[in-house]
matplotlib code that plots the C-alpha trace (Angstrom):
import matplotlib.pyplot as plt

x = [20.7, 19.4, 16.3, 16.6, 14.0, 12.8, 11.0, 8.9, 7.5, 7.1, 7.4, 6.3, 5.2, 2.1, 1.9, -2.0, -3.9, -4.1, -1.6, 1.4, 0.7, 3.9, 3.0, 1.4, 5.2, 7.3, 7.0, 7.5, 10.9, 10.6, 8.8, 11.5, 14.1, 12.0, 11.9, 15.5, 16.9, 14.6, 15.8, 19.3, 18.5, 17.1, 18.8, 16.9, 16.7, 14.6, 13.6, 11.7, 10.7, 10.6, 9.0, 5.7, 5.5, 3.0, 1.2, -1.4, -4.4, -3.5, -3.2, -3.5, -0.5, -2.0, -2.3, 1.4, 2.7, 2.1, 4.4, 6.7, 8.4, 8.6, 10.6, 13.0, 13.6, 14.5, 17.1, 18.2, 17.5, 17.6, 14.4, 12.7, 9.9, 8.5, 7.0, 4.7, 4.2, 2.7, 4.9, 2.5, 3.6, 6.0, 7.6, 8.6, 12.4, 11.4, 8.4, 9.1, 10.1, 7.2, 9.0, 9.3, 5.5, 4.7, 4.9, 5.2, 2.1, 0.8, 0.4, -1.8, -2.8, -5.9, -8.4, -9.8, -10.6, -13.2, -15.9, -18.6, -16.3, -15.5, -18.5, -20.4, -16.8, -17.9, -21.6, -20.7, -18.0, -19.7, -22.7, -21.2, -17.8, -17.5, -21.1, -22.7, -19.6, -18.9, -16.1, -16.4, -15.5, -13.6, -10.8, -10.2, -6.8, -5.5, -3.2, -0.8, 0.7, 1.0, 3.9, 4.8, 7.3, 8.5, 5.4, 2.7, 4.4, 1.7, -1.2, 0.1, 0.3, -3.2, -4.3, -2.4, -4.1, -7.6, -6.9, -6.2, -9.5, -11.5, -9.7, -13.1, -15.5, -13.0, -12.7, -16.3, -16.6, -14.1, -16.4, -19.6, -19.2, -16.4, -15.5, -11.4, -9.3, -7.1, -7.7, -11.7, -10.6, -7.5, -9.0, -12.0, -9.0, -7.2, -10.0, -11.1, -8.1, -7.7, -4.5, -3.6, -3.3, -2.4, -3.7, -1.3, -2.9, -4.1, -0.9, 1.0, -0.7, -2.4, -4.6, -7.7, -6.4, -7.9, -11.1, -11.0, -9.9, -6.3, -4.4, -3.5, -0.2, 0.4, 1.6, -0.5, -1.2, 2.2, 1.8, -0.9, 0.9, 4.0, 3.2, 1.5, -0.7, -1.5, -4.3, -7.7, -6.5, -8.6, -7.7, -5.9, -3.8, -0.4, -1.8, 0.2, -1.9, -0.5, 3.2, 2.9, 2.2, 4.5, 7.6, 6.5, 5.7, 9.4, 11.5, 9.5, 11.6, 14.3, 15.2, 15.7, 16.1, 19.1, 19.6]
y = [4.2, 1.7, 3.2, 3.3, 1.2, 2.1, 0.7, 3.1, 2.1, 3.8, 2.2, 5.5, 4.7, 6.9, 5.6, 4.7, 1.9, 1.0, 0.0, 2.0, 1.0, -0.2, -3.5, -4.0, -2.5, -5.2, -6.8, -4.5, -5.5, -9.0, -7.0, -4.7, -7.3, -9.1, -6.0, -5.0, -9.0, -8.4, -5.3, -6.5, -9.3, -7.3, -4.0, -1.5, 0.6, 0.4, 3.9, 3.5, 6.8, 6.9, 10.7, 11.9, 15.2, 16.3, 15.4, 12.7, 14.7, 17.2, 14.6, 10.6, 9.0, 7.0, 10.4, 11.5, 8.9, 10.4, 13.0, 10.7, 12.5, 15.5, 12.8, 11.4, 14.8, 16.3, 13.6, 13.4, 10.4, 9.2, 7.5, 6.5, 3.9, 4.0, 1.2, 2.4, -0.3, -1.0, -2.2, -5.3, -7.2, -9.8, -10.4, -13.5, -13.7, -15.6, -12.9, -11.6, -7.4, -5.8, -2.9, -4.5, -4.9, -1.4, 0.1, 3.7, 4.0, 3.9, 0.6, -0.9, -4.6, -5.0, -5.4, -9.1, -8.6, -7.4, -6.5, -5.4, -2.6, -1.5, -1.4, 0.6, 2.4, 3.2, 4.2, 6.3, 8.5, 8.9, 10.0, 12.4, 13.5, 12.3, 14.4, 10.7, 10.0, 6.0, 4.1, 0.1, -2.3, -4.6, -1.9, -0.6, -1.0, -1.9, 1.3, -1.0, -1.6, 0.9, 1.8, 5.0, 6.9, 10.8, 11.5, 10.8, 13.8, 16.1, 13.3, 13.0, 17.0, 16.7, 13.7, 16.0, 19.1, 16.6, 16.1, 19.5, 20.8, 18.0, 17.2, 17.6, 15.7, 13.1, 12.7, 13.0, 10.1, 7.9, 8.2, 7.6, 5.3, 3.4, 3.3, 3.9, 6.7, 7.0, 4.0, 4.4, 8.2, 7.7, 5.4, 7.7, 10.8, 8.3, 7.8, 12.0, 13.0, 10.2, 8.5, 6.0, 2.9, -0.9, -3.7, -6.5, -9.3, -9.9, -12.3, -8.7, -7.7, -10.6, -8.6, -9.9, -13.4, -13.6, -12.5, -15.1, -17.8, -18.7, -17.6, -20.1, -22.2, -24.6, -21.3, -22.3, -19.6, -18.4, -21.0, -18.1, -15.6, -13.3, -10.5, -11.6, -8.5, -8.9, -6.2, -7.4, -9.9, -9.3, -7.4, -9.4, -8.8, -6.6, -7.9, -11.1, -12.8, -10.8, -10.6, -14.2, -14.9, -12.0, -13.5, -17.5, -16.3, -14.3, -17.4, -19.5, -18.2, -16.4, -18.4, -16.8, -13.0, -11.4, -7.5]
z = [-19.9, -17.3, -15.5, -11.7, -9.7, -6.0, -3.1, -0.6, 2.3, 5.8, 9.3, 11.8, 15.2, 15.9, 18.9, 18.7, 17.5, 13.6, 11.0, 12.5, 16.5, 18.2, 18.5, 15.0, 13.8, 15.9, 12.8, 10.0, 10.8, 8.5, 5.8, 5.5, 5.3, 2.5, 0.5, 1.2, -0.3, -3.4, -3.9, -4.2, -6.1, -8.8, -8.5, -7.0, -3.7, -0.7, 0.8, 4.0, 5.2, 9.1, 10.2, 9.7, 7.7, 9.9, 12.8, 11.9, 12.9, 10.5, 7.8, 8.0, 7.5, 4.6, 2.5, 3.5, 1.5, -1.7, -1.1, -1.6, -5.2, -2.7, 0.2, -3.0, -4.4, -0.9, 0.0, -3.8, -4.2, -7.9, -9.6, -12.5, -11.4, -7.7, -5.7, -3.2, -0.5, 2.5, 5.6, 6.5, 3.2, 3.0, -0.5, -2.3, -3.3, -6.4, -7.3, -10.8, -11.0, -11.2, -12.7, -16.4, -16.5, -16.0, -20.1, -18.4, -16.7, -13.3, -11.6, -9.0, -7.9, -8.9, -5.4, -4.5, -1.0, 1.2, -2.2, 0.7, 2.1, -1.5, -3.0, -0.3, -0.5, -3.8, -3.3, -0.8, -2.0, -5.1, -3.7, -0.7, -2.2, -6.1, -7.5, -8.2, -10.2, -10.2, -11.4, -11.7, -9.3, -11.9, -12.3, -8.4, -7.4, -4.1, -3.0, -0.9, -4.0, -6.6, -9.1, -10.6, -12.1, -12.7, -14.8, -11.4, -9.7, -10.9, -10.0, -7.1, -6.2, -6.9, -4.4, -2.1, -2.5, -3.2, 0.5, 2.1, 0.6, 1.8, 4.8, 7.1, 4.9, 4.0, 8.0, 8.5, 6.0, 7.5, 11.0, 9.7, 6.9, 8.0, 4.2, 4.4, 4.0, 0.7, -1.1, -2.8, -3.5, -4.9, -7.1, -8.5, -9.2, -11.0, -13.2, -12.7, -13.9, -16.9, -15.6, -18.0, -15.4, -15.7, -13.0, -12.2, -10.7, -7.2, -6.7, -6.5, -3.6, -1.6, 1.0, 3.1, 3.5, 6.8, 5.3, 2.1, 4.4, 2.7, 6.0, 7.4, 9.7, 6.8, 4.3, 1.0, 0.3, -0.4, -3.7, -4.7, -5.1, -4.9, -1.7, 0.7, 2.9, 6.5, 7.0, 7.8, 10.8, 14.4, 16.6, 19.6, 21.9, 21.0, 17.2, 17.7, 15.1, 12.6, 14.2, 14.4, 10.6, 9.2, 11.1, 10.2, 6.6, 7.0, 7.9, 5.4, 3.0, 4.4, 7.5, 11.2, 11.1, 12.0, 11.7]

ax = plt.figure().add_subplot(projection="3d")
ax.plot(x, y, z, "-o")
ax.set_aspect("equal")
plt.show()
């Protein structure tokens, strides 16, 4: 029987500042639509969850996401492999499925970005929240991009409850560190509790452009690669930097949007 692919993402206005603020979601609208035409054109579905589970200061929004088997199984949705995905990516219609490369485990595109916010990331959760644990740099995956399938339910029950029990240091972290909220920790359970993972290359998830100066009006950097992050871009005005390059990066390859 032909497994069943799927694509998560959400697009929730919180109504603050961040990923999720109004104006930085204007244009989630051409990400979706990229994901949506490479979905059809290689047979799988695009979920994009809309609702917070719970208000944000009970739990970010980045750590809500991964109880995303709980989402699929409550609207009965069918699955096999899952693409978790953040909505500040565009896609490239010709980039190759991702799903075939998997060989059943959990996947992530391996981090090239910012190494100074990792690696003081990784010194610090280790020392404050991991008991000195460390994992190496070489193999931290970038969580706007990671795939998994039916056997991740349990790992991902446990990122879940990893949260609720360490909601006020993980918060307290975040504050005074300034070293991210899912992505360093989700990286050292995957290694606590001996996930067997694969890293795709950084062309699956293209973040920090900005920050490795590749972003740029004449779209090179779209020859690099295959999804193309916009995180990391300065804050401006109703974030119409990174409106700006989502949309040009959009019609590049799709032409003018319509709904």
């Amino acid at each position: 029987m032909k497994s069943k692919n799927l694509v998560f993402m959400l697009d929730i206005d919180i109504k603050g500042d961040g990923r999720y603020a109004s104006s930085r979601r204007a244009s989630y609208k051409y990400s979706i639509d990229s994901w949506k035409k490479w979905c059809d054109k290689n047979d799988c579905e695009l979920f994009v969850l809309n609702d917070l589970l719970m208000s944000n200061d009970i739990m970010g929004i980045c750590w809500q996401r991964y109880y995303l088997f709980d989402i699929l199984d409550a609207n009965e949705v069918e699955y096999d492999q899952v693409l978790m995905v953040d909505a500040d990516t565009i896609v490239h219609p010709e980039c190759p499925n991702f799903f075939d490369m998997s060989e059943g485990k959990l996947c992530g595109a391996q981090f090239d970005g910012s190494w100074d916010w990792v690696l003081r990331s990784l010194e610090n959760y280790s020392k404050y929240v991991f008991e000195n644990e460390m994992i190496t740099w070489y193999e931290y995956i970038d969580c706007g991009f990671v795939l998994m399938n039916k056997n991740h339910k349990d790992f991902c029950k446990k990122i879940v409850n990893f949260y609720h029990q360490n909601s006020t240091l993980l918060k307290e972290m975040q504050e005074k560190f300034t070293v991210g909220t899912d992505q360093t920790p989700v990286n050292f359970l995957i290694h606590k509790e001996n996930i067997e993972f694969k890293l795709l290359p950084y062309e699956f998830n293209m973040c920090d452009m900005n920050r490795k100066e590749i972003l740029g009006d004449d779209l090179l950097f779209t020859k690099l690669g295959w999804i193309y992050q916009y995180n990391a871009i300065p804050n401006n005005k109703d974030n119409q930097f990174t409106n700006y390059f989502m949309k040009k990066t959009y019609e590049h390859f799709y032409g003018e949007y319509s709904v």
